[in-house]
N, C-alpha and C positions, 0 to 999 in steps of 0.2 A: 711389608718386610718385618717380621716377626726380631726381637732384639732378643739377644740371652743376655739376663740382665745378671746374672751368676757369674758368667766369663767377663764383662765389662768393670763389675765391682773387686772381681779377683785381680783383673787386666791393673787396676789403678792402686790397689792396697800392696802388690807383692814389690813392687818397688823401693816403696816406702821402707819395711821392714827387714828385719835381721835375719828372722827365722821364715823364710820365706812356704817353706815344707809346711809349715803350721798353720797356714791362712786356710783356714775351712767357710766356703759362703755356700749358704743354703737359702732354698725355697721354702717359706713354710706355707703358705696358704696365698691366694689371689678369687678373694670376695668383692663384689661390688664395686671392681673395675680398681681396687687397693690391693697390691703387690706386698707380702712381708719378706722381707731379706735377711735372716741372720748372719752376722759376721762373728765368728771366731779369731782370733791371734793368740798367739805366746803370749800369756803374761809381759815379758820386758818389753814386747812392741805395742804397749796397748797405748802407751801414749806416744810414737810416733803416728800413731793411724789416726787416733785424736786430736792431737795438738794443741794450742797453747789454747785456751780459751774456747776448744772445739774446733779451732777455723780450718784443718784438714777434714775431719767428719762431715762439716754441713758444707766443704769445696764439692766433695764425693757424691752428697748427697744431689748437691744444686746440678751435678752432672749425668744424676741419674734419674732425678725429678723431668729436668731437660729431656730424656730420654724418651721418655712413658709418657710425658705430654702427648709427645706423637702418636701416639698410639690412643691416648685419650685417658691414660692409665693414671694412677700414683701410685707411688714408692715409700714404704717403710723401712728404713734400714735401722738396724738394732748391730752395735757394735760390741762384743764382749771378749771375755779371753776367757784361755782354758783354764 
């Protein structure tokens, strides 16, 4: 079973944030079984998506690392704002 790993990373960030309309997640490339993820936000939600010392970022990531194991996969996620 194939994961959209785009809908699961949107599925967990658009809660968190204010400006929900503004959460853009992209595919950029999946070389040698490495998944790259760009995340987009608002400027003002970049550090809800963050958090204090990262610990939302690397919760997201450990859920989407989780994810890709199964499949055999790894996950780059790059979190930025507009």
């Amino acid at each position: 079973m194939a994961i959209n790993y785009e809908q699961l990373i949107a599925d967990l960030i658009k809660p968190l944030v204010m400006n929900p309309e503004d959460v853009m997640v992209k595919k950029f490339s999946e070389e040698n079984e490495v998944l790259t993820i760009q995340v987009i936000v608002n400027q003002d939600d970049l550090g809800r998506v963050i958090g204090k010392n990262g610990r939302i970022a690397n919760a997201i990531r450990t859920i989407a690392y989780a994810s890709a194991s199964k499949e055999g996969k790894k996950v780059q996620i790059n979190i930025d704002s507009l």
